[in-house]
C-alpha positions in Angstrom: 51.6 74.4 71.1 51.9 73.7 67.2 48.6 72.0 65.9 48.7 70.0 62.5 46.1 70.2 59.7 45.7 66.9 57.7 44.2 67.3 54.0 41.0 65.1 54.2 40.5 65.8 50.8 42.5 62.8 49.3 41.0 61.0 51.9 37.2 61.8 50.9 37.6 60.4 47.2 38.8 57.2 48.2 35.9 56.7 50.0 33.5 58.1 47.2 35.1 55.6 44.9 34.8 52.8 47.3 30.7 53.7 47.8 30.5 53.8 44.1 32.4 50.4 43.6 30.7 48.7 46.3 27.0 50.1 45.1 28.1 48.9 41.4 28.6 45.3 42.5 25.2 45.6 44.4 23.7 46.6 41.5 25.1 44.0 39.5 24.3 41.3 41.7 20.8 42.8 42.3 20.8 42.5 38.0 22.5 39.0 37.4 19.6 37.8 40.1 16.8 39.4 38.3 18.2 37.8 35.0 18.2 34.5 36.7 14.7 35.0 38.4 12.9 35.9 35.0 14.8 33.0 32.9 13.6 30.7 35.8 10.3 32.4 35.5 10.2 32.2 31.5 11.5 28.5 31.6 8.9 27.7 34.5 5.9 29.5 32.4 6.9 27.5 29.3 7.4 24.6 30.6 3.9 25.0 32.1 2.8 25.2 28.1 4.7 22.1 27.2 3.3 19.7 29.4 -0.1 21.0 29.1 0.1 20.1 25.7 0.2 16.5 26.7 -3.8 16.3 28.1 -4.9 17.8 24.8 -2.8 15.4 23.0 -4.5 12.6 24.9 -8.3 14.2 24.6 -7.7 14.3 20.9 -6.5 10.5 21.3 -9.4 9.0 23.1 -11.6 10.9 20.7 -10.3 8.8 17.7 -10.6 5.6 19.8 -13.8 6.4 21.1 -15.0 7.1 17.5 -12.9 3.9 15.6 -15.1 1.4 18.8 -18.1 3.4 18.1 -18.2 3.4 14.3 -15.4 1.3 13.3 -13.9 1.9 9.4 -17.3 1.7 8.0 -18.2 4.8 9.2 -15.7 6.7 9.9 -16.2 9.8 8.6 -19.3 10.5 10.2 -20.0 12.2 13.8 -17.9 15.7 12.8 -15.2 14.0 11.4 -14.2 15.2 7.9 -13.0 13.3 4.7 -9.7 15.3 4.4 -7.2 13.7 1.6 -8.2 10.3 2.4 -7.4 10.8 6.0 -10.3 11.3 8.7 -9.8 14.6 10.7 -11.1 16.1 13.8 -10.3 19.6 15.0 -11.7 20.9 18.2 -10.8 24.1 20.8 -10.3 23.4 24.5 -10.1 26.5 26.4 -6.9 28.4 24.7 -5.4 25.2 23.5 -6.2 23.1 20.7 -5.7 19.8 18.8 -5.6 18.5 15.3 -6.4 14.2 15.3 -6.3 12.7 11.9 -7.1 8.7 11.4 -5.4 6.7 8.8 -8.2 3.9 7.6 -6.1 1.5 7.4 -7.2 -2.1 8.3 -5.4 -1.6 11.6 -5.7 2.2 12.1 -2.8 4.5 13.0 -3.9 8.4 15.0 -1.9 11.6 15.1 -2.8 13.6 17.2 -1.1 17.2 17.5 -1.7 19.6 20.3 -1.4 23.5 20.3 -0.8 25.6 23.5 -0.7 29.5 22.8 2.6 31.2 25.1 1.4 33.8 27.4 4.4 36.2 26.3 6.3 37.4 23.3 9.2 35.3 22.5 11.6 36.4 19.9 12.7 33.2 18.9 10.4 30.4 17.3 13.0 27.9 17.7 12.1 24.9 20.3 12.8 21.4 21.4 13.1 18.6 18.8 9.6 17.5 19.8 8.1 21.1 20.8 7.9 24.2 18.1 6.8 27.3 19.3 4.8 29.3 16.1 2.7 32.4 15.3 -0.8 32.0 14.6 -3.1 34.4 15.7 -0.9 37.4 15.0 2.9 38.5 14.8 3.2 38.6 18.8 1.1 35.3 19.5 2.8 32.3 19.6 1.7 28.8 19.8 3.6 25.4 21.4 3.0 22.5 19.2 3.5 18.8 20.4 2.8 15.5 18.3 1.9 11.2 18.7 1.8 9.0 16.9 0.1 6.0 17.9 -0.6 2.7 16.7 -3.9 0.9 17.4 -4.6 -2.8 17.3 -8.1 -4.4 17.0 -10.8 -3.8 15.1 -12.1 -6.8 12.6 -11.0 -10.0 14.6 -10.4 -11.8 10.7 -8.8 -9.2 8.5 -6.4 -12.2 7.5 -7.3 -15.3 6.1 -5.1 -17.2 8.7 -3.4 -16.1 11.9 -1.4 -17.8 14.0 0.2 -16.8 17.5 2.8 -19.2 16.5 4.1 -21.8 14.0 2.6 -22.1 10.6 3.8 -25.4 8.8 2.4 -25.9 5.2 4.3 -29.3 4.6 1.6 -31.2 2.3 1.4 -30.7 -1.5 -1.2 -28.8 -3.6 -1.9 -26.6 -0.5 -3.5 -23.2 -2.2 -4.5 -19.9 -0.2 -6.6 -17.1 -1.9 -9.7 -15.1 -1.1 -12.8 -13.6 -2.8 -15.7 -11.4 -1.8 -19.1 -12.7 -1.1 -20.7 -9.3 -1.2 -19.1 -8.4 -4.7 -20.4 -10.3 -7.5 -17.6 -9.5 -9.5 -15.7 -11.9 -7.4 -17.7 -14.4 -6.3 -21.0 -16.4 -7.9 -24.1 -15.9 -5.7 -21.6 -14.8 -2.6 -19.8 -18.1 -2.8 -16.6 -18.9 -4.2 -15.8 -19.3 -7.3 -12.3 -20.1 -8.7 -12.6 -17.9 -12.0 -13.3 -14.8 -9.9 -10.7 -15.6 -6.6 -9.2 -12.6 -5.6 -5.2 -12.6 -4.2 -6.0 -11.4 -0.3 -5.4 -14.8 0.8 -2.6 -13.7 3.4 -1.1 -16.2 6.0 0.6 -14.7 9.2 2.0 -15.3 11.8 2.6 -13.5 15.3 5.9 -15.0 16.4 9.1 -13.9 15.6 11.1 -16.5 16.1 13.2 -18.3 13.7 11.8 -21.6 11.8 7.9 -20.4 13.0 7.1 -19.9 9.6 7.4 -22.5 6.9 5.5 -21.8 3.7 6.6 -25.1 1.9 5.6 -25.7 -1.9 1.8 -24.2 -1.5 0.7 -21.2 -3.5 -0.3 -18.4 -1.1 -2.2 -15.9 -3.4 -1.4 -12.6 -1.2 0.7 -11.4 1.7 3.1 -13.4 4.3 3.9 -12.0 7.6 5.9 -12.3 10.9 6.3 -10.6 14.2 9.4 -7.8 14.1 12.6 -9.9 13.2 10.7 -13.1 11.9 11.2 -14.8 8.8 9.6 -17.2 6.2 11.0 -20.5 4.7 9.7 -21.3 1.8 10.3 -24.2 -1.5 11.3 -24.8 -4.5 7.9 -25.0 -6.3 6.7 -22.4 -3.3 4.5 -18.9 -5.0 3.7 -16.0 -2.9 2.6 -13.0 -4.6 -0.3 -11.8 -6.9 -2.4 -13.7 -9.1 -0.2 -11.7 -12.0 3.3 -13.5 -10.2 1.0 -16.8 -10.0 -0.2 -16.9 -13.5 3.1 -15.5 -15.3 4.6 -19.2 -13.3 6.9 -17.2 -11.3 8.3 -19.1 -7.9 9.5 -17.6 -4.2 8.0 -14.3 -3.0 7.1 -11.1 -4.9 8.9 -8.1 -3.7 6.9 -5.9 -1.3 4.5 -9.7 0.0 6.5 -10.0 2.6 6.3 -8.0 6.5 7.8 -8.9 9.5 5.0 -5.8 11.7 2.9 -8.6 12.5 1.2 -7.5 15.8 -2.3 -9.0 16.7 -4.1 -8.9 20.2 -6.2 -12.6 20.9 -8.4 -11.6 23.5 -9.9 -14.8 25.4 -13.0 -16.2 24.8 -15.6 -16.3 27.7 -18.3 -19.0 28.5 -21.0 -16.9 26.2 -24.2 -18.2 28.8 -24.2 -20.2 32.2 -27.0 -22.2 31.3 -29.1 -23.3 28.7 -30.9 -26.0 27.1 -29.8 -29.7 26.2 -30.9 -30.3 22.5 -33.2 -33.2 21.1 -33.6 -34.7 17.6 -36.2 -34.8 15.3 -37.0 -34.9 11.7 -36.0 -31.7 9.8 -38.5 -30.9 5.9 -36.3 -29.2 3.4 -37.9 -27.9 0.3 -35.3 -26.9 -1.8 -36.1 -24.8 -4.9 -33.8 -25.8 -8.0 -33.5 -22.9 -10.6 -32.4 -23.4 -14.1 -30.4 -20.3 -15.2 -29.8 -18.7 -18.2 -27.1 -16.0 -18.5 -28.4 -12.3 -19.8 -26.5 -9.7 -20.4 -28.0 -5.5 -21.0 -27.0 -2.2 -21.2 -29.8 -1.4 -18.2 -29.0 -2.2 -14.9 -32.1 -5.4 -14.0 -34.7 -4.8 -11.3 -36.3 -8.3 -11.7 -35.3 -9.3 -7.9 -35.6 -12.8 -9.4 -32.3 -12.1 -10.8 -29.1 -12.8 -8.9 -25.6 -13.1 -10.0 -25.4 -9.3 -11.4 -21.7 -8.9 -12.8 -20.9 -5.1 -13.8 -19.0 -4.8 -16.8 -16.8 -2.1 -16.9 -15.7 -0.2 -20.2 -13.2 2.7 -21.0 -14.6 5.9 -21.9 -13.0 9.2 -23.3 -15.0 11.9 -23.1 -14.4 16.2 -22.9 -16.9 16.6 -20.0 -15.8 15.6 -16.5 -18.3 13.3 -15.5 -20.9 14.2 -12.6 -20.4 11.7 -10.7 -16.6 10.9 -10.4 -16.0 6.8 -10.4 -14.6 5.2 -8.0 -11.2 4.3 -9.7 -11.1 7.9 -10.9 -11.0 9.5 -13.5 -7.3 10.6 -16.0 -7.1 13.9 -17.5 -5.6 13.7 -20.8 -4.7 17.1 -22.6 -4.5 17.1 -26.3 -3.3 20.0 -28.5 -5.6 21.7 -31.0 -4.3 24.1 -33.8 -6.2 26.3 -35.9 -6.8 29.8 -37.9 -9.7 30.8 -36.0 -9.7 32.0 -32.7 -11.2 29.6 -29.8 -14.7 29.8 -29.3 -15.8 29.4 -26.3 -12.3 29.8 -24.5 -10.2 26.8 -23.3 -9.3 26.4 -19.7 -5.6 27.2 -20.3 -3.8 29.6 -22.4 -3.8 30.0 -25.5 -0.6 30.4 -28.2 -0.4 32.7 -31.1 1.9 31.5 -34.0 2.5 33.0 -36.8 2.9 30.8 -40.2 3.6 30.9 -43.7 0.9 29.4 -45.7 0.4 28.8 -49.5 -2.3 28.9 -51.6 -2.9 27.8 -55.4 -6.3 29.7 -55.1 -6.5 33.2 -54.4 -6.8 34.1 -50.8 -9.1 37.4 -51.1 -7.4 40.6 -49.6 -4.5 40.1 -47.4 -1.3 41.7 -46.5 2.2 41.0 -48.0 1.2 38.3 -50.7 4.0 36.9 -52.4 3.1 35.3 -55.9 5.2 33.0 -57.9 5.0 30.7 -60.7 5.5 27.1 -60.8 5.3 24.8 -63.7 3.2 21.9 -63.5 2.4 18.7 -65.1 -0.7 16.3 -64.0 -2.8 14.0 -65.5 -6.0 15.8 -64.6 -7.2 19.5 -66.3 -6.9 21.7 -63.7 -9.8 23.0 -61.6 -9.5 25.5 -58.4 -6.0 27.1 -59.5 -5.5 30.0 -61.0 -3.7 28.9 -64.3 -0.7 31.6 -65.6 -1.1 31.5 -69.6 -1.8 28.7 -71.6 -2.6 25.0 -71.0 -0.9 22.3 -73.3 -2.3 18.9 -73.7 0.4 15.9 -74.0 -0.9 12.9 -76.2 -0.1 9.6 -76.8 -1.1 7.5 -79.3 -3.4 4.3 -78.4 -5.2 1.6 -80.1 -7.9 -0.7 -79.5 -9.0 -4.1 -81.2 -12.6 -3.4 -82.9 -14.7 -6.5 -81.9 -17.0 -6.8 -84.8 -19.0 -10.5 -85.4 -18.3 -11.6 -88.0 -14.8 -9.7 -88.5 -15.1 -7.8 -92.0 -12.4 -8.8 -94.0 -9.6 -6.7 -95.1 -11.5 -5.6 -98.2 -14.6 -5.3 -96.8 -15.9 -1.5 -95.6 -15.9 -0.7 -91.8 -18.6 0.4 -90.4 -19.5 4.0 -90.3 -21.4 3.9 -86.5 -17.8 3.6 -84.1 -20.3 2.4 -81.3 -20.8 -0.8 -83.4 -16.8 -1.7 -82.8 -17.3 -1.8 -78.7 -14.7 0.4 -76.5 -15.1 3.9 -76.9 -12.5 5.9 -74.9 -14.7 8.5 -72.3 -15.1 12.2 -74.1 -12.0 14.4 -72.5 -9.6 11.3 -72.3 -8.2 12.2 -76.1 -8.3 14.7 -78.4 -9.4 14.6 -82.7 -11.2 11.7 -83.8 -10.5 7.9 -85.4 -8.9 6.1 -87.8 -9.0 2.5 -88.7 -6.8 -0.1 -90.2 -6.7 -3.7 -90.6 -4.3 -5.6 -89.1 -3.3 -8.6 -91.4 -1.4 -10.8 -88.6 -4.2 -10.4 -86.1 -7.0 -10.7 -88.6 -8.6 -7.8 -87.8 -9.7 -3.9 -87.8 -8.2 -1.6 -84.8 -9.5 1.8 -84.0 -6.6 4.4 -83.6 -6.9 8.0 -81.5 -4.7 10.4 -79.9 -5.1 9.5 -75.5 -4.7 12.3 -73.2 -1.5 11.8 -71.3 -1.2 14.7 -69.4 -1.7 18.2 -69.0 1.1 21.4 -68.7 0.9 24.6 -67.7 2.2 26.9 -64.9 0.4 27.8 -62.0 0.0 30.7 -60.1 1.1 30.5 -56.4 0.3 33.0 -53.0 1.7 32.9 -50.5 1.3 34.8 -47.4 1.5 35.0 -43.2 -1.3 34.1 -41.2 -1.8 33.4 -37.3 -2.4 30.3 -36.2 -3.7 29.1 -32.6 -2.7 26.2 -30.2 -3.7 25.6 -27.0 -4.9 22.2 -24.8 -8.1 20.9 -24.6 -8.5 18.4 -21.9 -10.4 15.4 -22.3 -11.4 12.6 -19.6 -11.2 9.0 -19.2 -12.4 6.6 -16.9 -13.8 3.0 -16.3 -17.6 3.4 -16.9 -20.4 0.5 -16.0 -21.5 -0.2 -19.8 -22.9 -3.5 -19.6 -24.7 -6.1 -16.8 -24.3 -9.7 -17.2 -26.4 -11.6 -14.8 -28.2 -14.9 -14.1 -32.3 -15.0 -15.0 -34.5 -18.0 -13.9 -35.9 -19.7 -16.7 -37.3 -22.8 -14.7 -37.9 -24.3 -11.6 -37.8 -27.3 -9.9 -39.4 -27.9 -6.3 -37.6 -30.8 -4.2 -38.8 -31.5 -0.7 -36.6 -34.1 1.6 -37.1 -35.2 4.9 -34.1 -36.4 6.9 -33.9 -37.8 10.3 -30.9 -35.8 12.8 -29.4 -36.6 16.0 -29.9 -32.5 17.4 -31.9 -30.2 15.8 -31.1 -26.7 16.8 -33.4 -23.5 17.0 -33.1 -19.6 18.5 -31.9 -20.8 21.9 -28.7 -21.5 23.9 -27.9 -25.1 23.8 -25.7 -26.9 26.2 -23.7 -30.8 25.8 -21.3 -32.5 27.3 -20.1 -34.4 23.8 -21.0 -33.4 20.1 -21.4 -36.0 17.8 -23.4 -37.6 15.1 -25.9 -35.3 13.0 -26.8 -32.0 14.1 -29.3 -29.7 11.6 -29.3 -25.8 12.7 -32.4 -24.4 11.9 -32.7 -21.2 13.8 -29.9 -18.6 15.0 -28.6 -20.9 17.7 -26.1 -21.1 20.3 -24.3 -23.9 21.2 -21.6 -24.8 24.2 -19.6 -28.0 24.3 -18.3 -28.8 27.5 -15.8 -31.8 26.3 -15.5 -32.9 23.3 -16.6 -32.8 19.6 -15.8 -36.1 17.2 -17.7 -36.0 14.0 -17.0 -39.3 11.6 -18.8 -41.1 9.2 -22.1 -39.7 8.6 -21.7 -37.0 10.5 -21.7 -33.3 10.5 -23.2 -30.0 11.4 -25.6 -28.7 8.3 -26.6 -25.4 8.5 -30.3 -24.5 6.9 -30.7 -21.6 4.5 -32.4 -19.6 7.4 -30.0 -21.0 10.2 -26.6 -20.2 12.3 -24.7 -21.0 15.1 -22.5 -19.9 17.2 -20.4 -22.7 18.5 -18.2 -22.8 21.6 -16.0 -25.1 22.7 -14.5 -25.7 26.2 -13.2 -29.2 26.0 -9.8 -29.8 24.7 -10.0 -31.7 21.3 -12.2 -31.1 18.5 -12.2 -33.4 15.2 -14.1 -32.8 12.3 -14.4 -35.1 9.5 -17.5 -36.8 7.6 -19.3 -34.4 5.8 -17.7 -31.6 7.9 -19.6 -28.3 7.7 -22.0 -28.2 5.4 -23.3 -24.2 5.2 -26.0 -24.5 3.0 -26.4 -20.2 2.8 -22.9 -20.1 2.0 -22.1 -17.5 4.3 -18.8 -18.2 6.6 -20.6 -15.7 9.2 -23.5 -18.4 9.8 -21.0 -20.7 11.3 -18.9 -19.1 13.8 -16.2 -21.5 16.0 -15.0 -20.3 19.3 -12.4 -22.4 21.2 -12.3 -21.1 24.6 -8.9 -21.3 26.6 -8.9 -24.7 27.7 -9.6 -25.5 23.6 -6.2 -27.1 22.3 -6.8 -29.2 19.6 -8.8 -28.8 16.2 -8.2 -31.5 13.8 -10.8 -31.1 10.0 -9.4 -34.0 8.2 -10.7 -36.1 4.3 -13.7 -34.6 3.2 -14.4 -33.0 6.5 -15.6 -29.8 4.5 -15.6 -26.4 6.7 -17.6 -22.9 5.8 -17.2 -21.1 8.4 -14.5 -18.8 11.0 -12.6 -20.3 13.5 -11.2 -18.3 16.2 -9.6 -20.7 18.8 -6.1 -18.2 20.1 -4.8 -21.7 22.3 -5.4 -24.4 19.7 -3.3 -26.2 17.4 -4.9 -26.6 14.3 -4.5 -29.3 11.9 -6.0 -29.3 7.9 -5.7 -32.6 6.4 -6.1 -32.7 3.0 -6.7 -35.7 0.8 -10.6 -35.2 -0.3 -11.3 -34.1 -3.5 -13.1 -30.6 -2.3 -12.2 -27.9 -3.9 -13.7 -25.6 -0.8 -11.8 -27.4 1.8 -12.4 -24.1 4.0 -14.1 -21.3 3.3 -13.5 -18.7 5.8 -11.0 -17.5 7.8 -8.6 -18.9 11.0 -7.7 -17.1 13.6 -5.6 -20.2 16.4 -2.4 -21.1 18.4 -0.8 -23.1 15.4 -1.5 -24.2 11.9 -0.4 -27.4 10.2 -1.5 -28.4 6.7 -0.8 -31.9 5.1 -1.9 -33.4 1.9 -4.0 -31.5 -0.6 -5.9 -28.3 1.1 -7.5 -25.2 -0.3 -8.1 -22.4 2.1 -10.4 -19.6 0.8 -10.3 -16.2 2.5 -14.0 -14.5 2.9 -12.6 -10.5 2.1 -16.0 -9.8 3.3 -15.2 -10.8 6.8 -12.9 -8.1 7.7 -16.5 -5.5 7.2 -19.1 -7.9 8.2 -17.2 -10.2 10.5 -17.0 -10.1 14.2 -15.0 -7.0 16.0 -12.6 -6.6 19.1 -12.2 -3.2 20.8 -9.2 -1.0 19.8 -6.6 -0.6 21.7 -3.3 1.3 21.8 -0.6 -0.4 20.6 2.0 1.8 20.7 2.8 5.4 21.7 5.5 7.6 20.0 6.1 11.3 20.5 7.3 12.8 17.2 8.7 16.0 15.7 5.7 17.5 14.2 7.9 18.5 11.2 7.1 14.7 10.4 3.5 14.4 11.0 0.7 14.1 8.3 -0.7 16.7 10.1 2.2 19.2 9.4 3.1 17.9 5.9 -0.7 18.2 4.3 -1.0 21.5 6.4 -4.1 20.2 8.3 -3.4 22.0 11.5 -3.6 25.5 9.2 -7.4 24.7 7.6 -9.2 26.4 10.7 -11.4 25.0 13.6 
């Protein structure tokens, strides 16, 4: 029997290759899911980061809202918020996150608000999303997520216009004029009222729609700012100004570049019945002792303390001055550098550096011991001898010569001897202005003797010259100016007159709620009052509301048509805040016609409100407008209270809008906010 040996050698590497091949594609599998498990693990962990960003973001955003409703613009930089650049800031750590919130006070404020997440690992990129950075802070293996908002906030003053409307604003009468002053500046307004030779241009008309033909300024002069909701536009006339008072006075017509926005975007919260009950007024007879002053105007260099005094009127004056003053004004202060050259060297130092020059100067006296003098000789004629030079040889006098008519009474004749005394023949020419002495002859065709002398003309001679290098110094000095208070001009009592009137009303109103069906007649306000009108308010004739010196009121309407004409509104403090007109819902109609005079606000968001003109006011309404519509005709002036928008009645902020942004854009990132610390 014949057995057979196979070689099982061949056989044995095939199968070690096969092991290896097979336990290489494990391996690589085992790799490519290991790979794919930690990128889903990275991508999960920072993804985690991202979105926790986003509650920090939002805690930094109802801080500023919490602080804007609780302090308002005001006060804004108080309760750990810092003055930053104009810009309020707030920085606060929460747990290993943080955020950066900065408020812009502007009348309707804008927030950013940045968040900053630190990434648990070491990533070797700092590139991110377009909304996301990642970016060392703490150390070169720390790293920190960064996300950004921007949002816009809406509320705030309830006036900070001088008219609003939620929809069409029609000034279709002639003469119609808008501008504004400030009753808590005297420099714009006399003893807080208005005053035309001190109006201010913030009389700005807007409305919110955005539809076409909404907005028709006519001919009238609107001394400030027009606006429309986002795609909105206004029509305006021939004879039609909106601008400054500098585009008013220089007769200019249309609008001035940059008075025109279409971002109008105003919330008109609803007015609520203010009390359910109250009481129903009476008349009675109201005692007015009025106190007439006669004024004199003063004006001083110290500021008055008489509180008799009213009126006061800062002068302001331009001052240049090298010390930076202590106390920076508020329109701030211009450096102004101005260059100073001299021999000596500074004394005290400037602030900035300091130039060496070198330059050749020349001297006609000698200039004691110095290096490298270079003298020369220059010829020289002048009329004076000289004094202070150093004079090379000899000097020459030049000569002229001169005469002069002897007055002698009577004249000797020709024969006759003069005399010997030359002061008895009048001019004498001044010792040093001739040289030798006097001869004298008579003069046959003029009748008379002349004195004749030799007059200095000039003097020649040749000077001795040095000349020489010497260093010279330049360098800036700064100097300061700035407007400076350097006068007061104010109105002082001289006299006064005592005038007490008694006047018969149909309500008289003190510190209570009030409640009427119908308002009409006379009403006096004597106390801080509040009053609710359930249907209707008509005042004609006689009529009118007249607030005291010592009296407001608070007027709300729930019927549907209010006219006011007669003697209107008459505010007798002057202050648009003591009259306050809120048209509830159901309010739709508000018609101040003639000489139906109005100080006050009106805030009626469903009403259409009509301004007749025709009177011959010049303070048709003092105030501001906040309503559904606005329609002028005839002859109207409309005069904005600036002081409203501080003093005035406020509505909660809201968000009005909500943006993510790339914090490349922020204010936060550009003025390097988010780098000043905790």
């Amino acid at each position: 029997m014949k057995i057979n040996f196979f070689n099982r050698k061949r056989e044995q590497g095939s199968i070690l290759a096969i092991t290896i091949i097979i336990a290489g594609i494990i391996g690589f599998t085992l790799a490519s899911y290991l790979t794919l498990v930690s990128a889903q693990n990275r991508s999960v962990i920072r993804s985690q980061c991202w979105n926790a960003t986003m509650p920090i973001i939002e805690a930094g955003i109802e801080e500023a809202l919490a602080h804007l409703n609780k302090n308002g613009l005001t006060n804004l930089f108080s309760d750990g918020w810092s003055y930053e650049l104009g810009y309020a800031v707030k920085r606060r750590i929460i747990g290993e996150g943080r955020y950066v919130v900065i408020i812009y006070p502007k009348t309707q404020p804008i927030i950013e608000s940045a968040g900053f997440i630190p990434m648990p690992i070491f990533y070797g990129s700092t590139t991110g999303t377009i909304f996301a950075d990642i970016w060392p802070y703490w150390g070169p293996k720390r790293y920190e997520i960064r996300r950004s908002v921007k949002v816009l906030v809406s509320g705030g003053a309830l006036f900070v216009k001088g008219m609003v409307a939620k929809g069409s604003i029609d000034f279709n009468g002639n003469n119609v004029m808008s501008d504004s002053f400030d009753s808590a500046d005297p420099n714009f307004s006399v003893l807080g009222r208005y005053n035309s030779r001190k109006r201010k241009d913030n009389g700005d008309v807007a409305t919110n729609s955005g539809e076409p033909n909404m907005f028709n300024a006519g001919n009238a002069n609107i001394l400030g700012y027009v606006a429309t909701g986002p795609g909105g536009s206004v029509s305006i006339g021939p004879n039609g100004i909106v601008g400054s008072l500098a585009w008013f006075y220089n007769g200019n017509s249309g609008i001035e570049s940059g008075h025109f926005s279409d971002d109008m975007n105003m919330s008109f919260p609803s007015i609520e019945v203010p009390f359910s009950g109250g009481y129903t007024p009476s008349g009675g007879t109201v005692t007015e002792t009025n106190f007439q002053y006669q004024y004199a105007t003063v004006t001083t260099t110290e500021y008055p303390t008489d509180p008799s005094i009213t009126g006061i009127v800062t002068n302001f004056g331009i001052v240049t001055t090298t010390n930076y003053p202590i106390v920076p004004p508020p329109d701030g202060v211009t450096t102004n550098l101005v260059t100073i050259i001299t021999t000596d060297f500074p004394d005290p130092l400037p602030p900035g550096p300091i130039t060496t020059n070198t330059t050749m100067i020349t001297s006609y006296s000698y200039p004691g011991h110095r290096p490298f003098i270079t003298i020369s000789y220059i010829d020289t004629n002048t009329v004076y001898y000289p004094t202070n030079v150093d004079v090379y040889g000899s000097i020459t006098t030049n000569d002229t010569s001169a005469s002069v008519k002897c007055i002698l009474s009577p004249m000797p004749s020709k024969n006759g001897t003069p005399p010997s005394n030359d002061s008895d023949y009048g001019f004498l020419p001044l010792p040093g202005t001739y040289v030798g002495g006097f001869t004298y002859d008579y003069v046959n065709s003029q009748k008379a003797w002349f004195r004749y002398y030799n007059a200095i003309q000039s003097y020649s001679y040749t000077v001795k010259v040095y000349s020489y290098l010497s260093e010279t110094y330049s360098y800036s000095m700064p100097s300061y100016t700035y407007k400076s208070a350097i006068s007061y001009t104010f109105m002082q009592p001289t006299s006064t007159n005592i005038v007490t009137t008694s006047t018969r009303y149909d309500y008289v109103l003190d510190s209570y709620n009030y409640v009427v069906d119908n308002l009409s007649g006379s009403v006096y306000v004597r106390g801080d009052a509040c009053l609710l009108v359930r249907n209707s308010i008509q005042f004609t004739g006689q009529g009118g509301i007249v607030i005291g010196p010592n009296g407001s009121l608070k007027l709300y309407m729930a019927g549907a048509n209010t006219k006011i004409a007669g003697n209107g509104v008459v505010n007798k403090n002057g202050n648009a805040l003591n009259f306050q007109y809120y048209g509830l819902d159901s309010n739709t109609s508000i018609d101040i016609s003639g000489n139906g005079q109005f100080t006050g606000v009106l805030y009626a968001p469903n009403a259409s409100l009509v301004l007749r003109g025709g009177g011959n006011n010049a303070e048709d309404f003092v105030g501001a407008i906040v309503s559904n519509n606005v329609t002028m005709n005839g002859h109207f002036n409309f005069h904005y209270d600036e002081n409203l928008g501080r003093m005035g009645p406020k509505i909660r902020y809201l968000v009005n809008s909500w943006n993510e942004i790339p914090f490349d854009n922020t204010v936060i990132s550009v003025l390097g906010f988010y780098k000043l610390g905790i």
